[in-house]
N, C-alpha and C positions, 0 to 999 in steps of 0.2 A: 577644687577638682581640676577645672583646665589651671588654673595659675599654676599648682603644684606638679601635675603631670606634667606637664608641657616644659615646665621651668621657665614661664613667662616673667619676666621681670617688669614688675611696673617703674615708670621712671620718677615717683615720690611725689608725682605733682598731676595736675587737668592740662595738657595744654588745650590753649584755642576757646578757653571756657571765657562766655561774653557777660557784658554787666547781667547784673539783677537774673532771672530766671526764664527758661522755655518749659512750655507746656505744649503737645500736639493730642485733639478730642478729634472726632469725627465731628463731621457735618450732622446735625440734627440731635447728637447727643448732648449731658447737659456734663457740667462740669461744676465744682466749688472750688472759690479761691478762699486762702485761707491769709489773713492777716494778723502776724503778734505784733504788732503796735498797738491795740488795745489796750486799755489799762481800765475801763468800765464803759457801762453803755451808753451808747450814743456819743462818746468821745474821740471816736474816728468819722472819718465819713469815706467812701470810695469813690475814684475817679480812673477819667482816662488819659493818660500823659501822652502827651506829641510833644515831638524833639521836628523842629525847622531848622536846620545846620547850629547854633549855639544857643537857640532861642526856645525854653520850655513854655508848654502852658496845661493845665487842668483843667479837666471838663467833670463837674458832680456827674455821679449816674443816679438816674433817678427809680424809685423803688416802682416799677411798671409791672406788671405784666412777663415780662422777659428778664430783667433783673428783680431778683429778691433778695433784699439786705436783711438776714438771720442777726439776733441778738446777739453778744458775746456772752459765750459762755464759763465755766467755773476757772476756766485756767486763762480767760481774757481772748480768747482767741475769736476776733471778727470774720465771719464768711460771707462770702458774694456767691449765689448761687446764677448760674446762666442755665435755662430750662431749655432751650434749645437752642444752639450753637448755630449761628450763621458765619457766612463770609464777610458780613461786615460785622461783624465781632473781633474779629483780629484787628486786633492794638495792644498797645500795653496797658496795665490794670495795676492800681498802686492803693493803698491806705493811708491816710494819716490825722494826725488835727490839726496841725496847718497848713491851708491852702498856698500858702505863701511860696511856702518850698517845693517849687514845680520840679526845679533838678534834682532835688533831693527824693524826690519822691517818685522821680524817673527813675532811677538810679539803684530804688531797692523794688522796683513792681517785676511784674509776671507778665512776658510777651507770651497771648497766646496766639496758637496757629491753630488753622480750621483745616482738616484733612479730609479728603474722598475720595470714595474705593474707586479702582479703576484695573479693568482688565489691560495691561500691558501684551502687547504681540511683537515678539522678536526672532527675527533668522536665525534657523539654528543649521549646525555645520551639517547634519545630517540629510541628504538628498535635498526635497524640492518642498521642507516642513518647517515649522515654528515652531515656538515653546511658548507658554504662557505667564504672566508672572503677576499675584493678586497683591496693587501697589498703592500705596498714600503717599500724597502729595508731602508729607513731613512725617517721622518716625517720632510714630504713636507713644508718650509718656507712660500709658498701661498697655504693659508691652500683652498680643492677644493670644487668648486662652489658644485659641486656632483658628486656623482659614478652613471654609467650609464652600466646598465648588458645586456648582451645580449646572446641568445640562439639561436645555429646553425646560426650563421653570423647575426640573425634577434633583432633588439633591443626588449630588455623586458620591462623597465621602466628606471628612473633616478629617486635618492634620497641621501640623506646625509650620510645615512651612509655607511661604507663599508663592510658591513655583508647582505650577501644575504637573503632574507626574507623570505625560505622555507627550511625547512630540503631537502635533497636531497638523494633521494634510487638509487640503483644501473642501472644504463639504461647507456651502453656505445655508441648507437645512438644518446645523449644527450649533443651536447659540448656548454661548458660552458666560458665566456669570459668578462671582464670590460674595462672602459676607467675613466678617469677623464672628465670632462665637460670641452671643450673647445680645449681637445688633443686628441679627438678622433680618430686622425690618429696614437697615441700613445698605441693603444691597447695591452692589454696582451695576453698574448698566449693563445691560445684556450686548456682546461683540460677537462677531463668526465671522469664519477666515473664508474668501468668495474666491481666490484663487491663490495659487504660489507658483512664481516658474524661475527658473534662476536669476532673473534680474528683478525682479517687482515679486510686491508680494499685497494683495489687495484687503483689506480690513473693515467690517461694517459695524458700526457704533449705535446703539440701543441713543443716547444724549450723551450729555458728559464732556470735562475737558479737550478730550480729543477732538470734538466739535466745535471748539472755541473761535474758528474758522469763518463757521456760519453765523450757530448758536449752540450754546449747551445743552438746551433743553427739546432740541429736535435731530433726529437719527443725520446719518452723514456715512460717507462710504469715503476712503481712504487710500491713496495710493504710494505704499514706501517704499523705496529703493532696498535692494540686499545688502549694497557695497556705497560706502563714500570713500572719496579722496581729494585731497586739495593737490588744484594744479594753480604753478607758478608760471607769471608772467612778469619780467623784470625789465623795465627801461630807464637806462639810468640812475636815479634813487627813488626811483618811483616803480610799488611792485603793486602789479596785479593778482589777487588770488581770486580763484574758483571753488567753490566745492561742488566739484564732478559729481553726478549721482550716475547709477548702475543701470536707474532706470526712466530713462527720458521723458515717460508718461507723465512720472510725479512730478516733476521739476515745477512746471507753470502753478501747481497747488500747493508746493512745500515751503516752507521757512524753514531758514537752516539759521545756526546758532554759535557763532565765530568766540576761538577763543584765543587770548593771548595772554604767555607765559603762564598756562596752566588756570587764566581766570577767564571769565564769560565778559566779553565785549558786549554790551546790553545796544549800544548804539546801532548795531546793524545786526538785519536779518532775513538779508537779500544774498543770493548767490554768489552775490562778487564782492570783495570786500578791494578798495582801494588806500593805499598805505602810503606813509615817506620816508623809508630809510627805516624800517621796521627790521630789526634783529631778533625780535623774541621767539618764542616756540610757539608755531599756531597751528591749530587743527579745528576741524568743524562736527558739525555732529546736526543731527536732522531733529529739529522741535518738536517737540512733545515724546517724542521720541528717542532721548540725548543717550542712549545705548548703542544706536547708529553712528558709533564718531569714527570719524577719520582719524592716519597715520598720523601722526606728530610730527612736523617738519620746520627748520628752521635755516633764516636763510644768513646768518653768521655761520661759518663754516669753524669756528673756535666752540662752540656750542653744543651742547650733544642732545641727539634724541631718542627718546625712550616709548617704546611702546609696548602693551603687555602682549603673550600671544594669545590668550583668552582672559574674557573677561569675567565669563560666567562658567562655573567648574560643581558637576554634582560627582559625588562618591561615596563611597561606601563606608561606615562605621567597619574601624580595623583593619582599611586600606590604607596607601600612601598615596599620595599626590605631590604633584611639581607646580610648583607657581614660577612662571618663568616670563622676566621682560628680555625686551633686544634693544641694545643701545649702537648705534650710530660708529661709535669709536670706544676704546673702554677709559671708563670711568673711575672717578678712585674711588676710594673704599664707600660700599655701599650698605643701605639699613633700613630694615623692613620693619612694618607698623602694620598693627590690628586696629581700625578706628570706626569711631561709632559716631554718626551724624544727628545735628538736630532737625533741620531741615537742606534742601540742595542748598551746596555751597558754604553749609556752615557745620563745621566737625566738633564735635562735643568734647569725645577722647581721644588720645593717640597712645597707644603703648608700645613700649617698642620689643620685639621678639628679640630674646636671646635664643642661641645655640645651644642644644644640649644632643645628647646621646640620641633623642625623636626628632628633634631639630637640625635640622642641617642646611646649609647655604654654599654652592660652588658657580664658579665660572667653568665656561665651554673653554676649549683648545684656544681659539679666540681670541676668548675673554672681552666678546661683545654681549654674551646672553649669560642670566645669571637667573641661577633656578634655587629657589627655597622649596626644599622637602621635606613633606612634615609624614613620618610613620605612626602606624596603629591609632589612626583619625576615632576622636571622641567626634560627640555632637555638640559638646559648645567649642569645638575647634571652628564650626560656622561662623560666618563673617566676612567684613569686607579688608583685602588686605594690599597699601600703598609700600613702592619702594620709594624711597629716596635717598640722594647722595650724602644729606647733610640730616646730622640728628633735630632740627630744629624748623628745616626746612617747612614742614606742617603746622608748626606755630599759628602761622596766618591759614587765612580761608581758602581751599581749594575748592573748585568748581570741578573737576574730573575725575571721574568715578574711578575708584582700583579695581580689585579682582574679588567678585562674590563668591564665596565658597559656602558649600549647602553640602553636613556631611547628613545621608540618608542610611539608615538601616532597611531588611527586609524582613516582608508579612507579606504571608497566604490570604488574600481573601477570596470570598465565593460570593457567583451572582449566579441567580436574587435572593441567594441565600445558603449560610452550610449545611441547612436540614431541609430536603427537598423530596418530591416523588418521582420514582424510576419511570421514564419517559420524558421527563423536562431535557430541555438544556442548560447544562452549568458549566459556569468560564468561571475557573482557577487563576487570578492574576498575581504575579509576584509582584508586590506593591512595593512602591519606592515612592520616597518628600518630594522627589525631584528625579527627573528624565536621565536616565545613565545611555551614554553613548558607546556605540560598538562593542556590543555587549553579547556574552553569550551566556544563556540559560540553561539548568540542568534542571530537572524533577526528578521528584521521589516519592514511591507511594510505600507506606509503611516499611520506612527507610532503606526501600530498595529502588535504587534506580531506576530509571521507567526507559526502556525501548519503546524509541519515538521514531519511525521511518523517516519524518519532515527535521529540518534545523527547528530545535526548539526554543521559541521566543518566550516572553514574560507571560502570554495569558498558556492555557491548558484549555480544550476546550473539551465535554463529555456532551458528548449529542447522538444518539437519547441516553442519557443516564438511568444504568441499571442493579441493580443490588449487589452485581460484582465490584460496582466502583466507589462501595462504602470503606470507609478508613481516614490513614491518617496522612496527609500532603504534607509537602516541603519542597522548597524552590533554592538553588544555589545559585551564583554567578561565579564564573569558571576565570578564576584570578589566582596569582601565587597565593595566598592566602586559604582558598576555598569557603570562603564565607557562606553559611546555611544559616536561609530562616530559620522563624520557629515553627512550630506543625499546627494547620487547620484539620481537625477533625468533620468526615463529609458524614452526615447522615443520606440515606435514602429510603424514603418509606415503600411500602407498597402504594400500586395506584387503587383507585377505589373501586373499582371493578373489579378487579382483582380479589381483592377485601370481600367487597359483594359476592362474586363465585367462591370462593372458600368458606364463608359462616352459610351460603346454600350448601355447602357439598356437608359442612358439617352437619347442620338441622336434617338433611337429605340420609346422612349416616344416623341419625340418632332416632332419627323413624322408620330405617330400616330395620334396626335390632330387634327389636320387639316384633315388628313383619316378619322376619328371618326366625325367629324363636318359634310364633305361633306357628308356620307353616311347618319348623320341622316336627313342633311336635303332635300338628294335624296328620304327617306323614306316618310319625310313628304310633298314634292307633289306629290308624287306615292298615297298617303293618301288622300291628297286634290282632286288629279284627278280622283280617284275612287267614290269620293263622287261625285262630278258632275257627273259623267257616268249615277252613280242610281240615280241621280233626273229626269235627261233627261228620263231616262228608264222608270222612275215610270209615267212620263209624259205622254209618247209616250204608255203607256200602257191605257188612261184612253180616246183613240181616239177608234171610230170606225172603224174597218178592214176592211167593206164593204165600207168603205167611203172614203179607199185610194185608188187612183188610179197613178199605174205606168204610166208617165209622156211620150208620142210614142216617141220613136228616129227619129229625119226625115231623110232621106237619098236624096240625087238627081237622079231621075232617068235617068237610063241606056241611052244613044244612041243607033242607028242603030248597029254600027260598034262593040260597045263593047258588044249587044247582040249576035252579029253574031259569035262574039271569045267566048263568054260563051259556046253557042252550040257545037262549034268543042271542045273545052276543053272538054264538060259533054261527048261528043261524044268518 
């Protein structure tokens, strides 16, 4: 895929690959090693090898609790299972059947590294915000299914990358937290950003590395500068550096992290470093936080320095991007690497990019700034990408990050959800792996362009949501390109009231019918009977009135006895 598109050339070899093996597990998860020195059972045993400058030795591990030594099985293969991984679990891990052969048996084991999550908080070019970045202390051997963010205990989405997908303003009510897919009982510790103003920017820590300070396993609040820069002060052969920070508050609480000729000076990690006739290339960078580094400066004036102009680049699937350093004076011929690390400071691969028809490499007027541009961006064009002057140059270990490239495609989502009822509120977000800057947004509702009065940004907001605004959405970012998502379909139900008054109004109609029937047809022989009345009438009208005669009532007449009772009664 990317080898062939791209027309990557691999260079036929690993550079920088170290003896025997790396592995990086999370903190708490378990891991099996696996040993073919077996040849039946019980004729290896496992240990741990320490290297003292040329001096080996082996430690048996014993079958506890936390180690479990698995049989060999049919194809001879020994396993070490670790049920849960701690920080003192990293060392090296070796097999064999003689104890004897400590170097030997250094020599062919498996360094493991213990990793955890940790929310990363970095200045971002964009006004007075950060970005976010969900990080391991060493790059994870099972590379993860996805990163899974969540906000105030509540998840917010899953996706591949680990760059949160929204600049972030200052709202300390707002904590912030990731997992791996599949470890989400492995979460990182909860951080929220307590202010940002152009020079400082303030960070509160749930525990965790970044607290390393205090302690790790109790909260901590954080004060990091926007901007480093080393200043020189030279007397003689004796130079003073500084690493100037942006923001004076952090200073008395920061450690910063000195580097020279491109490697980490482990010795100091104080503000001022003092030197004697130092010609190398030195820059600082602020601990725990080495994305904060300083310009590259160097006080041989034969020397050149390099510095990238960004170091962290999101874009779009099917756009082009510039990766572009500034050097000092121009340089000769120079040669760019895609490289994959195993942990800081130590690079696993370097490949080196060739040129091709998507590939292209030029100098400015200059010919101090040299930009690699890569067109019609895949997603495994992601990655981190080093220049340097010489093909070899990266052989050895560098401690200084290149340039992270994160290419993101676009999706419709809908909150809290695409099938909703009319009177909610629902936000339309054109979703991106990672934060695209100075951006502008189009909408589309069933593939017509949407008249928006405001600039419209990545969310849509529908408030109250109502049965006109069911259909089909689409988000574009407005580039030579015109790259359009794919389409969310919004449902909108009725509300339940609603629902309610209509099966009334229907049952209300369906016992009308039968009402409406009876009455008209009460009407119509109320109609029929009147009309017979006035025929009979008209009839009885056309007799003679001297001609009827009332028909006598007969009565039986009176007795004796009951005349004799009328008289005393009238009486």
């Amino acid at each position: 895929m990317l080898l062939s598109e791209a027309k990557w050339v691999f260079l036929g070899f690993i550079l920088c690959i170290s003896e025997g093996r790396h592995i990086c597990v999370l903190k708490g998860s378990f891991v099996n090693l696996t040993c073919p020195e077996a040849e039946s059972a019980g004729s290896t045993m496992w240990y741990t090898a320490i290297r003292n400058e040329s001096v080996y030795s082996l430690k048996e591990l014993p079958a506890d609790g936390n180690y479990i030594t698995h049989n060999v099985d049919e194809n001879y293969n020994a396993t070490l299972t670790i049920v849960e991984v701690l920080e003192r679990d990293e060392t090296v891990y070796c097999c064999q059947k003689d104890p004897k052969k400590a170097k030997l048996c250094w020599e062919k084991g498996t360094e493991l590294h213990v990793a955890d999550l940790q929310v990363k908080v970095f200045p971002a070019s964009e006004g007075q915000k950060v970005t976010l970045m969900c990080t391991t202390s060493c790059a994870l051997t099972e590379s993860p299914a996805a990163f899974i963010w969540y906000q105030n205990t509540e998840v917010l989405y899953e996706d591949w990358s680990p760059w949160y997908q929204e600049l972030v303003s200052s709202e300390n009510s707002v904590r912030y937290s990731c997992a791996v897919k599949g470890y989400e009982e492995l979460r990182a510790p909860e951080v929220s950003v307590d202010s940002v103003t152009p020079a400082c920017f303030v960070v509160k820590y749930a525990k965790g590395r970044m607290c390393a300070q205090k302690s790790v396993d109790e909260p901590c609040s954080v004060t990091y500068p926007r901007d480093v820069r080393v200043q020189v002060n030279q007397e003689a052969s004796i130079s003073t550096l500084t690493c100037n920070s942006s923001c004076p508050a952090a200073v008395p609480h920061t450690e910063f992290r000195w580097y020279l000729s491109r490697m980490l000076f482990p010795e100091c990690e104080s503000q001022v470093l003092t030197a004697y006739k130092l010609s190398a290339h030195i820059t600082c960078a602020v601990k725990s936080n080495e994305d904060l580094l300083a310009k590259e400066i160097c006080l041989d004036p034969n020397c050149i320095n390099a510095n990238y102009i960004r170091s962290r680049v999101c874009m779009l699937e099917g756009s082009s991007v510039n990766i572009s350093i500034a050097y000092s004076h121009q340089p000769p011929h120079p040669f760019w690497f895609k490289i994959t690390r195993i942990v800081e400071g130590m690079i696993d691969t370097v490949v080196r990019v060739e040129y091709s028809d998507r590939v292209k490499g030029w100098w400015d007027n200059q010919r101090v700034l040299h930009t690699l541009r890569i067109h019609d961006l895949k997603k495994n064009d992601s990655g981190e990408y080093m220049f340097s002057l010489h093909i070899c140059e990266h052989c050895r270990n560098s401690d200084l990050p290149g340039v992270m490239l994160v290419i993101t495609g676009l999706k419709v989502t809908a909150t809290p959800s695409a099938e909703v009822t009319e009177g909610q509120k629902v936000t339309l977000t054109c979703t991106t792996s990672c934060p695209l800057t100075d951006t502008v947004y189009i909408w589309y509702f069933n593939s017509q362009p949407l008249d928006l009065p405001e600039i419209q940004s990545k969310h849509l907001v529908l408030n109250p949501v109502g049965h006109q605004h069911a259909g089909n959405y689409s988000c574009a970012v407005k580039t030579p390109q015109n790259i359009n998502s794919t389409t969310e379909a919004l449902t909108v139900k009725a509300r339940q009231q609603s629902v309610m008054i209509n099966n009334i109004l229907k049952l209300a109609v369906i016992l009308l019918i039968p009402l409406v029937g009876l009455t008209l047809c009460t009407m119509m022989r109320r109609r029929k009977s009147v009309s017979v009345s006035e025929e009979i009438k008209d009839e009885t009208e056309l007799v003679d009135p001297l001609c009827v005669r009332a028909k006598p009532r007969v009565k039986n007449p009176p007795t004796e006895g009951q005349q004799e009772q009328q008289q005393e009664d009238a009486m």
